[in-house]
N, C-alpha and C positions, 0 to 999 in steps of 0.2 A: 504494500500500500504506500503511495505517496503521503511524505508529510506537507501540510496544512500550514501556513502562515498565519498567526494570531495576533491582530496589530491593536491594537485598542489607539483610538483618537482622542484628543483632548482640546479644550479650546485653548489657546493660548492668545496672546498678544498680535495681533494684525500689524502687521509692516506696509508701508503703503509707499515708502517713499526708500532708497538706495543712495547711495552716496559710493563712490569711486574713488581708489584710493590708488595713484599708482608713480613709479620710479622709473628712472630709465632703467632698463637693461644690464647694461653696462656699469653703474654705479652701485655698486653691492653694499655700500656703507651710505649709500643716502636712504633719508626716512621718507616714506610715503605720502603725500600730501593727495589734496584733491582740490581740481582746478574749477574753475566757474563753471565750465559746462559739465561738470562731473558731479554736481550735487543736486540734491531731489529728483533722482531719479526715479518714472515706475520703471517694473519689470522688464516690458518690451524695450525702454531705452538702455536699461543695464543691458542686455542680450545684443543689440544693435550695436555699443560700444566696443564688449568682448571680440565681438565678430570682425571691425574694422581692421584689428591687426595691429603691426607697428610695432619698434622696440621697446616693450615695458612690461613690468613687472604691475600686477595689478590685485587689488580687494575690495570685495564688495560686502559694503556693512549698512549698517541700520541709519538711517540719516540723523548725522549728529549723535551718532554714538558709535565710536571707532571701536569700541571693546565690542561690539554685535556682530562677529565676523562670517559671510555667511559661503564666501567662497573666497579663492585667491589663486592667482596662476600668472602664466606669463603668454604675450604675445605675438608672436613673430612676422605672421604676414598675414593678409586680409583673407579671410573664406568668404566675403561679398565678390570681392573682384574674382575669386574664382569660380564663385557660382555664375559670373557675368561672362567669362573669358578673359578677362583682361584685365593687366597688373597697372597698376599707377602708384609710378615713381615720385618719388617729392624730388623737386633738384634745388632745394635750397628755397630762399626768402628773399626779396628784392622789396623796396620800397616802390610806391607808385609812379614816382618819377624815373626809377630803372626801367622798369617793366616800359615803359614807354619809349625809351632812348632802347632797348633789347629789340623791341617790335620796328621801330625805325628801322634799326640796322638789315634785321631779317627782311625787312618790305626791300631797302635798298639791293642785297644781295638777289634778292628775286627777282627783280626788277632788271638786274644785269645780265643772270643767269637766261631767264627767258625775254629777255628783251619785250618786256611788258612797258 
């Protein structure tokens, strides 16, 4: 005969809200902190964040209460982009007036290349 799983339910305390706690990767002695977009989280946004990917060490706890630890892991690269096919790179940070002198230069170069 198969054994039978006997779970008894209880009510407890309702969690409504998550908070995000995470490190770089790389920094094995830094403390976890949680950035603006990382706090009061529901559920589906704590899952949509795990799943983006990226260098970090991460935990999910009880909003405003870091001792309520309810998971914790690390994340390497995106399972969105590859449920999508395709990977996206960061290449860095540029101020708004780069990005415009960047786009310049690339129109120019195009501009020679096909004699547009």
């Amino acid at each position: 005969m198969a054994e039978k799983q006997i779970i008894l339910i209880n009510p407890c305390k309702k969690i409504e809200y998550f908070d995000i706690l995470t490190r770089d990767i790389h920094q094995h002695g830094e403390d976890y902190s949680a950035s603006e977009g990382n706090i009061k989280l529901n559920i589906n946004e704590v899952f949509d964040f795990i799943s983006q990917g990226g260098d970090w060490n991460w935990k999910v706890v009880e909003h405003n209460n870091v001792e309520n630890v309810f998971m914790s892991g690390s994340s390497y690269k995106s399972m969105q982009d590859a449920a999508k096919g395709e990977e996206h790179l960061s290449l860095g940070w540029l101020e708004e007036h780069e990005i415009e002198e960047l786009h310049e230069t690339i129109y120019q170069k195009m501009r020679v290349k096909y004699s547009i």
